[in-house]
C-alpha positions in Angstrom: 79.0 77.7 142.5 82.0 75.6 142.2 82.3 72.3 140.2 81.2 69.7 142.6 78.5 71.4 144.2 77.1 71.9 140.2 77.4 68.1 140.1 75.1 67.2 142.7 72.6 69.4 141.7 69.3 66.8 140.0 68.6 67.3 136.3 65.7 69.1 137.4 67.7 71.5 139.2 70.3 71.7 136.5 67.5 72.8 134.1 66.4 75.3 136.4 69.8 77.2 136.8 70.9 77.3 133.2 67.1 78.8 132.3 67.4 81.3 135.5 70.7 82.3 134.1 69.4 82.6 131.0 66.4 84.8 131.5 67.9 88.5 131.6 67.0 90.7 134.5 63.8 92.4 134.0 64.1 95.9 133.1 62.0 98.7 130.9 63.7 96.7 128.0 63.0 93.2 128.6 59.3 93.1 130.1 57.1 96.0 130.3 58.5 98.0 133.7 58.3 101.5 133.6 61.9 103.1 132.7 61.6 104.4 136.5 62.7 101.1 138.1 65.7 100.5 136.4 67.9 102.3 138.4 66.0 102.1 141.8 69.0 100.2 143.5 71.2 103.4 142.5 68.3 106.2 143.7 68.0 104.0 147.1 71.6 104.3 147.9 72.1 108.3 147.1 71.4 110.7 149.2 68.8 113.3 149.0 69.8 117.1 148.8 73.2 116.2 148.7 75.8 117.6 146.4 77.7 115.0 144.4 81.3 115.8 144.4 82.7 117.8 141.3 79.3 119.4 141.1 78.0 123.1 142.2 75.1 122.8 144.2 71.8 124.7 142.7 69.8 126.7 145.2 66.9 129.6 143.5 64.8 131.7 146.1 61.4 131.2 146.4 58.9 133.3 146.4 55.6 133.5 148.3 53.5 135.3 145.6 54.8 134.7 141.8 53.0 137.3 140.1 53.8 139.7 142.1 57.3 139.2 141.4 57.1 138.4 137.6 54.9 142.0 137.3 57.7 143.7 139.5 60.5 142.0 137.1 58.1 143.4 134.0 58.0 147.0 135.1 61.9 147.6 135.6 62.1 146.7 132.2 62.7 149.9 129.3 60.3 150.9 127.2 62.4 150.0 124.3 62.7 146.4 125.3 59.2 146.2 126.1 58.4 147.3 122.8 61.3 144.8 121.5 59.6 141.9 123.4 56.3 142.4 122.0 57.2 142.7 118.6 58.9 139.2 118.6 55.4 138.0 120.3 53.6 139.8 117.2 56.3 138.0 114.6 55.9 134.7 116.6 51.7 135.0 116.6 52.1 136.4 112.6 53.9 133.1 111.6 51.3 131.3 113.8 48.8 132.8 112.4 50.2 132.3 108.5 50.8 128.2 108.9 48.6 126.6 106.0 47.0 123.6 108.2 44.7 120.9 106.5 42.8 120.2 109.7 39.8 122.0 110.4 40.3 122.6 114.3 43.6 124.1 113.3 42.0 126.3 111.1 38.9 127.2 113.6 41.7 127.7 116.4 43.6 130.1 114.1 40.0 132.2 113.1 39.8 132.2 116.7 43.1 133.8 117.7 42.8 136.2 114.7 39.3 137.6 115.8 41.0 138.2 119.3 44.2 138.8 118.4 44.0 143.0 119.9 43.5 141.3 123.1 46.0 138.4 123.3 49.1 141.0 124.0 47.5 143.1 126.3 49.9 142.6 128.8 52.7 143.4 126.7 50.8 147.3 126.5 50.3 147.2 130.8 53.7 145.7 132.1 52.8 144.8 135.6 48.9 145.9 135.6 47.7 142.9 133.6 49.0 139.2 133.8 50.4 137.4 130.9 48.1 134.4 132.2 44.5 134.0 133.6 46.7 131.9 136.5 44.6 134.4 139.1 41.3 134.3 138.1 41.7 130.0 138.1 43.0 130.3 141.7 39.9 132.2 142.3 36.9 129.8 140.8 39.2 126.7 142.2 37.1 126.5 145.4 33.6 127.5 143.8 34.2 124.8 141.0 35.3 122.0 143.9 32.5 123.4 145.7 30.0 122.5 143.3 32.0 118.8 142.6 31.3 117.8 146.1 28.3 118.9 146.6 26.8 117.8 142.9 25.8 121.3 142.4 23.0 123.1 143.7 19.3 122.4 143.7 18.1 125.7 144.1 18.9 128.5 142.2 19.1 131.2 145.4 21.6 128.4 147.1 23.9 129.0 144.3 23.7 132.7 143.8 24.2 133.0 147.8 27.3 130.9 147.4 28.6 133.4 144.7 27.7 136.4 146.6 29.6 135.2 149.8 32.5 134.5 147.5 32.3 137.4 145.8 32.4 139.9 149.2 34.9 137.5 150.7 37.3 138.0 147.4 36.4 141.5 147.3 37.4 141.9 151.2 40.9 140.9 150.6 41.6 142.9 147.3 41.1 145.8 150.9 44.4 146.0 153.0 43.5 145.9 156.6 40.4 144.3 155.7 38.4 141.9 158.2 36.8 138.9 156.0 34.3 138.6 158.6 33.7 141.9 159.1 33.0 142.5 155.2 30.3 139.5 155.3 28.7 141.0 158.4 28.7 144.5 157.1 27.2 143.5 153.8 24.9 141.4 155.8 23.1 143.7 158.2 23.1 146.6 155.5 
C-alpha cells in the first residue's frame, strides 16, 4: 500500500493491518497444523511422476506374488552364505536374548522367545520351503475373520464349522493346479 492510501485508512482499520501483519502465517510451528500443510502450495504446483531435473528417475519391478520371488531369491543363495546369514540371526537373537530388562513383559517376552527359540529360524534350515513370515497364513484367515466382523459371528455352532469347511476345500482347491473351485465344493459335496 502506498503512503496515502495508508492515510485514509480509520484507526480501526489501521489497528487491523498492523495486528494482521503482525500475526505470522499459520504453520506446524505457530498453531497446531500438521507438519503436512506447510508446504502444500509447493506439492500443488509439482508434478506427479515427474523427474526433477539433475535427478535419476527410480523405477523397481513389481511383482505379482512376493513370496514367491523372495523364496526364489533365497534358494540361489550358497550354502555357505546361508549358513553365514543365520548365524548373524543366532548372534542378533543371543544378544536379544542376553539384554538385562527391569520390566516384566520384557522378561516374559524373552522366556517366550527362549522356550521357542528351535523354531524361530526355521526358515533359515528350509530356504524357499518355509517363509520367514506367517504373511500367508494372515492372507488366508483375512476373509474368515472379516467374515465373522460383519456378520457378529455365528449363532450356531454347525454355521460356523460349515463356513470353515467351505473355506478349507476352497483353499485346499487352489494349493491343486488346474483345479476348478467349484468343482472341488461340488465334489466334496455329493461324496
Amino acid at each position: 500500500m502506498q503512503r496515502d492510501a495508508l492515510e485514509r485508512l480509520s484507526k480501526a482499520e489501521l489497528i487491523e493491518l498492523v495486528l494482521r501483519l503482525q500475526r505470522p502465517d499459520k504453520t506446524s510451528r505457530t498453531s497446531s497444523k500438521p507438519p503436512s500443510t506447510d508446504r502444500k502450495e509447493r506439492r500443488e504446483r509439482a508434478k506427479p511422476g515427474v523427474v526433477k531435473p539433475g535427478h535419476a528417475g527410480h523405477s523397481r519391478p513389481l511383482s505379482d506374488d512376493v513370496s514367491e520371488r523372495m523364496a526364489n531369491t533365497a534358494t540361489h543363495l550358497a550354502a555357505s552364505t546361508l549358513a553365514a546369514k543365520r548365524r548373524v540371526l543366532e548372534r542378533r537373537l543371543d544378544a536379544i536374548l542376553a539384554t538385562p530388562s527391569g520390566c516384566e513383559l520384557t522378561r516374559a517376552l524373552q522366556a517366550k522367545l527362549r522356550r521357542a527359540r528351535d523354531q524361530l529360524l526355521t526358515f533359515a534350515d528350509w530356504p524357499g520351503q518355509v517363509e520367514a513370515t506367517n504373511n500367508a497364513c494372515e492372507r488366508d484367515l483375512r476373509p474368515a475373520v472379516i467374515q465373522r466382523k460383519v456378520t457378529n459371528g455365528y449363532r450356531a455352532m454347525w454355521a460356523a464349522q460349515g463356513e470353515a469347511d467351505v473355506r478349507t476345500v476352497v483353499d485346499t482347491a487352489r494349493l491343486a493346479p488346474n483345479t476348478s473351485v467349484f468343482g472341488a465344493i461340488l465334489t466334496t459335496v455329493t461324496a
